[in-house]
ROLO-527405 format. One line per 3 residues: number of its first residue (from 1); their letters; for each residue x, y, z of C-alpha. Coordinates in nm, 3 decimals, always signed. Example, Ala and Ser with C-alpha at 12.3 -4.5 7.8 and 13.67 -1.06 7.14 Angstrom:
BEGIN
1 = as = +1.230/-0.450/+0.780; +1.367/-0.106/+0.714
***
This chain:
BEGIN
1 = xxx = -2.358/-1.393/+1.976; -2.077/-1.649/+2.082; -1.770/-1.587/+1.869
4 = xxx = -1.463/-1.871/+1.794; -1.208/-1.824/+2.054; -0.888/-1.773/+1.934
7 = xxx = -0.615/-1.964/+2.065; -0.329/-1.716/+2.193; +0.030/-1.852/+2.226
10 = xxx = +0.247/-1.638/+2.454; +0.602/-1.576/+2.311; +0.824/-1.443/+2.616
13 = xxx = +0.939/-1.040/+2.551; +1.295/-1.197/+2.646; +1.248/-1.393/+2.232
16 = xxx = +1.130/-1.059/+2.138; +1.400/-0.845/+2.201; +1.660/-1.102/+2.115
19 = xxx = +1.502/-1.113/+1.796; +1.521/-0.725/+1.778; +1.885/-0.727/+1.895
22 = xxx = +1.936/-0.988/+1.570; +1.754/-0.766/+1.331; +1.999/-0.445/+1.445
25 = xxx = +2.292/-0.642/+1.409; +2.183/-0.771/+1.051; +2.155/-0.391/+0.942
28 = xxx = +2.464/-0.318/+1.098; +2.588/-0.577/+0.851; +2.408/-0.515/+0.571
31 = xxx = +2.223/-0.843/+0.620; +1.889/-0.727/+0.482; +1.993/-0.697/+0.132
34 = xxx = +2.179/-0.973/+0.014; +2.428/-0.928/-0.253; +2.253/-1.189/-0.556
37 = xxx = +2.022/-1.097/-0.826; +1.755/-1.377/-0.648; +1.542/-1.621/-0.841
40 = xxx = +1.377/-1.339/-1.016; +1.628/-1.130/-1.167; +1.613/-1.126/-1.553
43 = xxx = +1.890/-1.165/-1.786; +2.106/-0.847/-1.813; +1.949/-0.581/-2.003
46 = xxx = +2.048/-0.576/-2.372; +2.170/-0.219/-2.483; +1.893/-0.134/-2.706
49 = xxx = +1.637/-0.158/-2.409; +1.543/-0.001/-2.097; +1.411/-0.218/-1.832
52 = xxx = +1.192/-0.124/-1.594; +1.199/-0.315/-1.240; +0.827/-0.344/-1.089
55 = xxx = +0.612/-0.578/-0.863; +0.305/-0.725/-1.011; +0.062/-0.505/-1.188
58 = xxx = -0.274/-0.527/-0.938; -0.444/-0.496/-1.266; -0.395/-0.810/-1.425
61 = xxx = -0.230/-0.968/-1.722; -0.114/-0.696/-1.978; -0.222/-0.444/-1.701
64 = xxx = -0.259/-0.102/-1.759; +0.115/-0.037/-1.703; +0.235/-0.286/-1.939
67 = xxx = -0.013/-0.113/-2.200; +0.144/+0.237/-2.114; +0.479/+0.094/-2.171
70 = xxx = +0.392/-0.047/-2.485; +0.177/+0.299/-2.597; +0.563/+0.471/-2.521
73 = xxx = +0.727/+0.252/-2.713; +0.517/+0.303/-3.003; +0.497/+0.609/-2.954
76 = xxx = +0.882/+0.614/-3.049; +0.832/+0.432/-3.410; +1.142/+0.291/-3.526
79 = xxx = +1.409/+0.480/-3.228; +1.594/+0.288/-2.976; +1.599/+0.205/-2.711
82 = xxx = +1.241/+0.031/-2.641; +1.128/-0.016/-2.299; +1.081/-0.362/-2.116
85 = xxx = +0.921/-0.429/-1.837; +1.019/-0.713/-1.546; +0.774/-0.848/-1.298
88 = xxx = +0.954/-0.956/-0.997; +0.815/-1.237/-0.775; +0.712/-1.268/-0.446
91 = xxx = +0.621/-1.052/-0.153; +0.680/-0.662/-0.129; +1.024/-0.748/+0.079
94 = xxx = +1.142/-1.002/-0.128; +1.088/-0.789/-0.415; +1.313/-0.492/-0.236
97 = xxx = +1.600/-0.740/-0.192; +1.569/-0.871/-0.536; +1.585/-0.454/-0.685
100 = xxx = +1.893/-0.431/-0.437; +2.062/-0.755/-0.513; +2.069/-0.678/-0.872
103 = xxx = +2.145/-0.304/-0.829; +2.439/-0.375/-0.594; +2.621/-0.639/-0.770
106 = xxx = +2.577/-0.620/-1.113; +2.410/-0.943/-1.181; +2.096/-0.781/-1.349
109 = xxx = +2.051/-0.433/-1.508; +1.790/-0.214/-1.443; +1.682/+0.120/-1.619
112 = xxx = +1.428/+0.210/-1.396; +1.282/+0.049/-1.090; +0.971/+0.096/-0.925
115 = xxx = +1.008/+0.141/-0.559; +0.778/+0.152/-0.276; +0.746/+0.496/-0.128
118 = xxx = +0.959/+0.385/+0.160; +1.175/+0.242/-0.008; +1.319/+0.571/-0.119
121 = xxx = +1.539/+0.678/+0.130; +1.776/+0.303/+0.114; +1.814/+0.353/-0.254
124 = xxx = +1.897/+0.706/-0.206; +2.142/+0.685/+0.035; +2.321/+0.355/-0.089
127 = xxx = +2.335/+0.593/-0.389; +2.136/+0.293/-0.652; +1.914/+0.610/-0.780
130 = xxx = +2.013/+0.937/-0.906; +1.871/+1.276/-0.874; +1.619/+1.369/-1.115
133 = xxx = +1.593/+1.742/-1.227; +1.217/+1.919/-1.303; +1.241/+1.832/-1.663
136 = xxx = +1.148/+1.431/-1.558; +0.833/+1.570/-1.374; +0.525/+1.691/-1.584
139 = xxx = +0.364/+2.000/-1.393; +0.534/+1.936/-1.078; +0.227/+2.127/-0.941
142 = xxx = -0.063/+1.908/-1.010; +0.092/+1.596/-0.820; -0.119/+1.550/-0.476
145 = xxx = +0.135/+1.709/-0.229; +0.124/+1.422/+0.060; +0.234/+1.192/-0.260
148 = xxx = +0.508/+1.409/-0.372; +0.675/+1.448/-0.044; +0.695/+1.069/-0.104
151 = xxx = +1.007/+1.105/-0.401; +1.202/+1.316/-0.223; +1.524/+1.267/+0.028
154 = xxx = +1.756/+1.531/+0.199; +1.587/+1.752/-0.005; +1.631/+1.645/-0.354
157 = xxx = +1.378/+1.453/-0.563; +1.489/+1.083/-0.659; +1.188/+0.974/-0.815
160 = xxx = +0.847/+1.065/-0.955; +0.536/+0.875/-0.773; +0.358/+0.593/-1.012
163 = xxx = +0.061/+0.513/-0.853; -0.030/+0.592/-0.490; -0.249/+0.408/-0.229
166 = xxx = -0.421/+0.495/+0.090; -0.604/+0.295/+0.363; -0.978/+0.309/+0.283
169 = xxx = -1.281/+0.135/+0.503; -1.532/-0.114/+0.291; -1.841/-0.215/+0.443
172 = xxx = -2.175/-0.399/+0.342; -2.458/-0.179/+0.351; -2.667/-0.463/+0.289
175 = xxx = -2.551/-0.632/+0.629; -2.630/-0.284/+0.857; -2.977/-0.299/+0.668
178 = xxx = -3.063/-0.678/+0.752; -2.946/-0.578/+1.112; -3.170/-0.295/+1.112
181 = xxx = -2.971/-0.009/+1.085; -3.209/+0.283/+1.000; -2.909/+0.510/+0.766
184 = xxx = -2.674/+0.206/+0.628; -2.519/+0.477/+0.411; -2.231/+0.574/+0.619
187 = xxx = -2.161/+0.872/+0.370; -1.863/+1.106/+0.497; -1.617/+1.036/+0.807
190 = xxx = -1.704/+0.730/+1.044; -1.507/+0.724/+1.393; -1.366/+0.400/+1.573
193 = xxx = -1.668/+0.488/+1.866; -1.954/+0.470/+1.594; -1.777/+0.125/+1.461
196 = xxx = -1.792/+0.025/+1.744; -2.167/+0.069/+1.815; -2.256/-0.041/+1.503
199 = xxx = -2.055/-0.358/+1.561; -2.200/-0.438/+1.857; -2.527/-0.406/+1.742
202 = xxx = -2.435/-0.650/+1.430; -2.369/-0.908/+1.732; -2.708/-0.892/+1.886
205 = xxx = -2.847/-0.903/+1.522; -2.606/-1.093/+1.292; -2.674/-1.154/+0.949
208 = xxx = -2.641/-1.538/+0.854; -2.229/-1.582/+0.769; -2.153/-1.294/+1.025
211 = xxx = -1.866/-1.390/+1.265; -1.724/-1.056/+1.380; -1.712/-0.675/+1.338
214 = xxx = -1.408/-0.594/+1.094; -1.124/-0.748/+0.951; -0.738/-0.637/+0.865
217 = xxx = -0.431/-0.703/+0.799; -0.218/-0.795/+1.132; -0.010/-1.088/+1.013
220 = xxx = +0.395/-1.038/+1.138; +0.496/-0.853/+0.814; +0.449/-0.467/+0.678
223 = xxx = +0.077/-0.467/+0.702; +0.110/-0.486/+1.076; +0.304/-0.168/+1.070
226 = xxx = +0.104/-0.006/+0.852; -0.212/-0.024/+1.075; +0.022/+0.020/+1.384
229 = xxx = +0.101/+0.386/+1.224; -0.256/+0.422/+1.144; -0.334/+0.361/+1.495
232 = xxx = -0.081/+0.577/+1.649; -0.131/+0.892/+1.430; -0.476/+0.882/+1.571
235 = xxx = -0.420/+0.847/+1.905; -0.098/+1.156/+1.912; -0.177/+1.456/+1.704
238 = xxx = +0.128/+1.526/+1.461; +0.282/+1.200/+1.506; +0.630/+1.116/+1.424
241 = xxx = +0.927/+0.880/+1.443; +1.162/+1.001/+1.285; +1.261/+1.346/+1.127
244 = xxx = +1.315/+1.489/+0.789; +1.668/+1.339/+0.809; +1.587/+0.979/+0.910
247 = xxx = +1.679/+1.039/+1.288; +1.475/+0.902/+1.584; +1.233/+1.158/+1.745
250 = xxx = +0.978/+0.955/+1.937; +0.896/+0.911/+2.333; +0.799/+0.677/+2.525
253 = xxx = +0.478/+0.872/+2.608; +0.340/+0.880/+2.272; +0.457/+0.535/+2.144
256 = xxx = +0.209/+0.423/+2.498; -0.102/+0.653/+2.351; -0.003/+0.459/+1.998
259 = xxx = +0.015/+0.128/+2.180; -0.330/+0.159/+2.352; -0.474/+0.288/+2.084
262 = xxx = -0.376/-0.068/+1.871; -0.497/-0.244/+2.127; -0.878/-0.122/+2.131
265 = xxx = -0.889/-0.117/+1.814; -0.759/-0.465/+1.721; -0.932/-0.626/+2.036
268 = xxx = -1.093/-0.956/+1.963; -1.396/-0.833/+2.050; -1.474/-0.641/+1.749
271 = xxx = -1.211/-0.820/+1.506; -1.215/-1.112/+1.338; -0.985/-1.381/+1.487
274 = xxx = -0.838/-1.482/+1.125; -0.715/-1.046/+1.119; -0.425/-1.151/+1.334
277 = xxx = -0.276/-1.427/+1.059; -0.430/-1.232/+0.761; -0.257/-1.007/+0.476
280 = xxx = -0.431/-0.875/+0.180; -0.572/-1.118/-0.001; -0.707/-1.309/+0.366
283 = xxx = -0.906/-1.028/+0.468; -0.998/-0.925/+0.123; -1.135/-1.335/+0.060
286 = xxx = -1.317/-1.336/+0.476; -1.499/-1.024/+0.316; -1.609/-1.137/+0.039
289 = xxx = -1.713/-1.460/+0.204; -1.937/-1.228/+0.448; -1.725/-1.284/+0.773
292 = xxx = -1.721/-0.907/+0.834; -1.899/-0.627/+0.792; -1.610/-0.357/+0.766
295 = xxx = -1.286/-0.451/+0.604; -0.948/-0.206/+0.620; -0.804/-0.228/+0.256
298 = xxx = -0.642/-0.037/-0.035; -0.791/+0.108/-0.300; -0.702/-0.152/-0.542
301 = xxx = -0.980/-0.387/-0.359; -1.234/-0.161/-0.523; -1.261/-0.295/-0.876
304 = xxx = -1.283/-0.670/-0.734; -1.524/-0.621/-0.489; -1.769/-0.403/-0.682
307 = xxx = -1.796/-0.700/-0.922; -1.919/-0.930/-0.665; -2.125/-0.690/-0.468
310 = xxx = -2.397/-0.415/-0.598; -2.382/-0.045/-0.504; -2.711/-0.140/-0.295
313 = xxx = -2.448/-0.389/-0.111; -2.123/-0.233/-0.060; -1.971/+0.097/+0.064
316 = xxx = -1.614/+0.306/+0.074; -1.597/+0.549/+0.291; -1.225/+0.743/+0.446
319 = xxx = -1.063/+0.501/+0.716; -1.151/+0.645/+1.049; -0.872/+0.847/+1.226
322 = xxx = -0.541/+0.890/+1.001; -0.484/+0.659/+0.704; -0.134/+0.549/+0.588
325 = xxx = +0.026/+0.691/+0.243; +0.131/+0.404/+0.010; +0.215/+0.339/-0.336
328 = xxx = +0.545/+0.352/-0.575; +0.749/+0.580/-0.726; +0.989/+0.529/-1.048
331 = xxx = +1.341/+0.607/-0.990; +1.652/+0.574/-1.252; +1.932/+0.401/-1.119
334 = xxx = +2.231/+0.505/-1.126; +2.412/+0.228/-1.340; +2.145/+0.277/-1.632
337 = xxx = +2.375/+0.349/-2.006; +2.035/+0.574/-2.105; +1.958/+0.793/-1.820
340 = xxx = +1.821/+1.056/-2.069; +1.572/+0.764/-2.219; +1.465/+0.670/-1.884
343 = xxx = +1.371/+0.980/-1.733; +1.213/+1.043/-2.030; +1.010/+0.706/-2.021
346 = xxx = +0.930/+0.838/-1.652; +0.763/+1.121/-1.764; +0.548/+0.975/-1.997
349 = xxx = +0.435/+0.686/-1.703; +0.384/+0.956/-1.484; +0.226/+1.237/-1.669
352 = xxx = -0.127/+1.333/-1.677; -0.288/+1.155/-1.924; -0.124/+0.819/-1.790
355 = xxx = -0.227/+0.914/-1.423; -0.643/+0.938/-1.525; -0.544/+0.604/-1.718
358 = xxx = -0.422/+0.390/-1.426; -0.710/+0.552/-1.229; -0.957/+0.470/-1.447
361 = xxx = -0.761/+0.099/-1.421; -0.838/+0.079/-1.034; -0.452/+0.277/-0.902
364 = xxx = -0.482/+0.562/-0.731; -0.328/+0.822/-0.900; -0.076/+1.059/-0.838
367 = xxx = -0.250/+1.396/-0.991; -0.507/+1.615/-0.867; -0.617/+1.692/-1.240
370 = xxx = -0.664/+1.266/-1.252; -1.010/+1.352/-1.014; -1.111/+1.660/-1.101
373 = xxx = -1.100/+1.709/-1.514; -1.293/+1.526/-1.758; -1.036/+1.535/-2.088
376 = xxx = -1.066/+1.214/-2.245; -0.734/+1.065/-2.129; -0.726/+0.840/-2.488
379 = xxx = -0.587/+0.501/-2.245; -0.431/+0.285/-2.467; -0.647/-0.007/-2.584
382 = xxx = -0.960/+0.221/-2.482; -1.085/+0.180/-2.167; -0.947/-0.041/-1.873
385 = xxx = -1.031/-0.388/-1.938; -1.385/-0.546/-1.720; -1.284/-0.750/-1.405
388 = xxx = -1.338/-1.083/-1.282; -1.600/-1.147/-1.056; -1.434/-1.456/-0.850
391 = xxx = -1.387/-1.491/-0.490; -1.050/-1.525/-0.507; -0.921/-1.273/-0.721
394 = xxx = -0.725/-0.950/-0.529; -0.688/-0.781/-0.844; -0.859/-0.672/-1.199
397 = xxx = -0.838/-0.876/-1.473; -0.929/-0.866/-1.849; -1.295/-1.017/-1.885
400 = xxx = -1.555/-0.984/-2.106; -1.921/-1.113/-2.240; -1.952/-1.402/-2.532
403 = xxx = -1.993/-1.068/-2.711; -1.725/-0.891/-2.675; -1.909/-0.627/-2.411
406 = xxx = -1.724/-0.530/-2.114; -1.865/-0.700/-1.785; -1.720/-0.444/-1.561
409 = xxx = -1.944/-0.333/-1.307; -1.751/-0.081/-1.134; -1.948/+0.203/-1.056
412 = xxx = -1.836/+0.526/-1.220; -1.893/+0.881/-1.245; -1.987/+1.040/-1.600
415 = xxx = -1.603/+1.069/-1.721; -1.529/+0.726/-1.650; -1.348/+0.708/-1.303
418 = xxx = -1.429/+0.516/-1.058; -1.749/+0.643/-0.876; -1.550/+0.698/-0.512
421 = xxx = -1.234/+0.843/-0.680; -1.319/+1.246/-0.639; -1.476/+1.244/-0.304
424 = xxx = -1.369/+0.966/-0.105; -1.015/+0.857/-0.281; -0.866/+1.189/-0.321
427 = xxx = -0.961/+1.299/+0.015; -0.784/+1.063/+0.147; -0.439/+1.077/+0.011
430 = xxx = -0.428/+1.447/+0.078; -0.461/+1.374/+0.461; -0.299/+1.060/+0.451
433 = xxx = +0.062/+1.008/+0.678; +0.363/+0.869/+0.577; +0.548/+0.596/+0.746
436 = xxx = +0.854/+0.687/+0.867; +1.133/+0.821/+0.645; +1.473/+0.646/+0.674
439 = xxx = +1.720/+0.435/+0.501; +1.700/+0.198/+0.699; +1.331/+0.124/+0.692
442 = xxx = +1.345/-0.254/+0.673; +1.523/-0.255/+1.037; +1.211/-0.037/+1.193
445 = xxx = +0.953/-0.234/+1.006; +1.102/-0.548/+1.114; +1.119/-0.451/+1.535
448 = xxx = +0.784/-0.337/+1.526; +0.638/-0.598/+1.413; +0.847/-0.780/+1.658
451 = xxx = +0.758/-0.582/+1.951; +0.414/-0.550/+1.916; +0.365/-0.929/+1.891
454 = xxx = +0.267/-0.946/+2.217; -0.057/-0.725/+2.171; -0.164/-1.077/+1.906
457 = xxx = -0.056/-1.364/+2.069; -0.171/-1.330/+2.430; +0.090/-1.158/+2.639
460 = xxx = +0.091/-1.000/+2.962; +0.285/-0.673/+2.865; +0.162/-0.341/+2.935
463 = xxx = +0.095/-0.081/+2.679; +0.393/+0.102/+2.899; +0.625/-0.235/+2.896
466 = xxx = +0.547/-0.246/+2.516; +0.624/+0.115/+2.437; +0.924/+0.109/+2.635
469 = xxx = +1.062/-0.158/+2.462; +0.980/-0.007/+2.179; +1.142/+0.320/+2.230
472 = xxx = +1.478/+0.118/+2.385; +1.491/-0.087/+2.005; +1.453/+0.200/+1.788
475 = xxx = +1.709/+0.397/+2.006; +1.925/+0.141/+1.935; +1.878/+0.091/+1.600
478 = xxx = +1.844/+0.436/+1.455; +2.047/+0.725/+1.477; +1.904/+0.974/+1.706
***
């Protein structure tokens, strides 16, 4: 099979590293926070309300968290102060400098704020969250340990995880059948070698709309890191970057093994050429469109593409080698007048019976009882609303029959999960591996994406050259 070529502009290393040496500076500075509320900063909080600070809710309009807000509040009756919640605009990023613009000058105030998982460590340390005791944490025992690791900094716990994620592998059984693939069930833990096979056997047979083997999300911004991560916890065993303390442990020698391991895995031979522009919705929309056979994606892509594929159609299985830890955490900020409310608002978001409820919605949740009991949760409004079936939809949405009936087609087990969520989604997040911990995340993000340009865009650099330079940025730009 001829594939599209894909036309490779070389950026010189020399742009690379001055672009590095601009990003260090700017966190030297403080330049990756900005000190205004942004465009999506809300009015200041009135007195009698506690406002809660998230990114859009992957499950649609009045999403399941807006519905366990509003279950909290009513729960309440006629006390004060209610809960609001604020959807902020825009990408991950520009959401984070949005939560610290308003947080750091007083333009906007927020009870709570929902925070990604790396986030934690900035807020922490630029002291924008306080410490929560055990009483904000329902049976601190039942969360998923690799998740609860996630709240914590220096040792104390900041926050109480939401809803978590987890790089997961889709793939279209119905494509390895038409190819003849005898077992196109590929039921328990795939490596990159049998991908591999199997993709090169899709390009002697390919199914009509085929173009290439899998797809992700390599575009400059965090999804590049996270499969760089990915990559290099596969390749070095016990992987790491930094240390408990935010402090640079890596070496040259293992950031090379992490480098060549991107590289085979993200060659164009096996990956679609649109993976190297793509985010989430891009490769999400080439899968649906039958580009690719496997597609790297979080579990929130499972309720939207089980209801445009069948189970006879579409698979989940654990991504091969290590899979990033995502997801957010809810943390009360340290300028909030009801500290007591909010914690106690966190509880209720983040207890058991909430955690089976945003499950059941299409989050992952933070609890091991979430997969394993079968206690009718009683989600508010019943169960989560059915999902559209369109193309170009990344996330669930309310939909339902000229009758009223729910036209979910989510496959689920007997208590109402969905049908992967006890032995492929938990699985998962207990191995998963976090990114690395550090207050100043955004500056490590931002020179590896930088640095590992080259590997997308046609350069000449070695995985040494690239690893080196690595190495020499980070150095540089974290304490060590």
């Amino acid at each position: 099979m001829q594939r599209g070529g894909r036309v490779r502009v070389h950026r010189r290393t020399g742009a690379v590293l001055v672009a590095i040496a601009l990003l260090v500076l700017a966190a030297c500075t403080g330049g990756t926070g900005g000190t205004g509320g942004g465009p999506g900063s809300p009015a200041p909080g009135a007195d009698d309300e506690i406002v809660v600070a998230s990114g859009r809710d992957v499950t649609g309009k009045n999403g399941i968290r807006q519905r366990l807000i509003d279950a909290w509040n009513a729960g309440r009756g006629h006390s004060e102060p209610k809960a609001r919640l604020v959807e902020l605009p825009g990408s991950a990023d520009e959401q984070r400098s949005q939560m610290l613009g308003a947080l750091q000058s007083g333009s906007s105030r927020y009870d709570v704020v929902n925070l990604d998982v790396t986030w934690i460590p900035e807020f922490a340390e630029a002291g924008l969250i306080q410490p929560l005791d055990d009483t904000a944490v329902e049976e601190p025992g039942d969360l998923i340990p690799s998740v609860a690791a996630t709240a914590e900094w220096r040792d104390k716990r900041y926050a109480v995880p939401f809803n978590s994620d987890v790089g997961l592998l889709y793939y279209r059984r119905d494509y390895l059948a038409a190819a003849g693939v005898q077992d196109p069930d590929l039921s328990g833990h795939v490596t990159w070698v049998q991908l591999r096979k199997l993709i090169n056997h899709l390009d002697r047979h390919p199914p009509q709309g085929y173009e290439s083997g899998w797809t992700t999300q390599l575009d400059s911004y965090e999804g590049r890191t996270v499969n760089a991560i990915e990559a290099f916890a596969s390749a070095v065993e016990d992987f790491a970057l930094t240390d408990p303390d935010g402090r640079y442990v890596g070496s040259e020698q293992d950031l090379e093994s992490g480098v060549s391991e991107l590289r085979q895995r993200t060659d164009p031979a096996y990956t679609l050429d649109r993976a190297y522009r793509s985010a989430e919705q891009d490769t999400l929309s080439d899968f649906q469109d039958g580009r690719t056979v496997f597609l790297r994606h979080w579990p929130s892509a499972y309720v939207p593409l089980y209801q445009r594929f069948s189970k006879a159609q579409l698979g989940v299985v654990p991504l091969p080698g290590a899979a990033v830890l995502g997801g957010q955490n809810l943390a009360v900020t340290l300028s909030s007048p009801h500290p007591d409310e909010a914690a106690d608002l966190i509880r209720y978001l983040t207890g058991q019976d909430s955690e089976r409820c945003l499950l059941e919605a299409g989050f992952a949740a933070t609890r091991i009882s979430a997969y394993t009991t079968n206690d009718d949760p009683n989600c508010p409004d019943g169960k989560p609303p059915a999902t559209s079936a369109s193309a170009s939809q990344s996330a669930a949405s309310p939909s339902a029959s000229a009758s009223g009936e729910s036209t979910d087609r989510t496959p689920r087990d007997a208590a109402g999960r969905p049908l992967y969520a006890q032995d492929v989604l938990l699985p998962a997040l207990k191995g998963a591996v976090r990114r690395p911990s550090t207050p100043l995340y955004g500056t490590f993000t931002q020179i590896l994406t930088a640095t590992l340009q080259p590997l997308f865009d046609g350069g000449s650099e070695s995985d040494a050259q690239l690893a080196g330079q690595l190495d020499q940025a980070l150095r540089q730009a974290l304490p060590h």
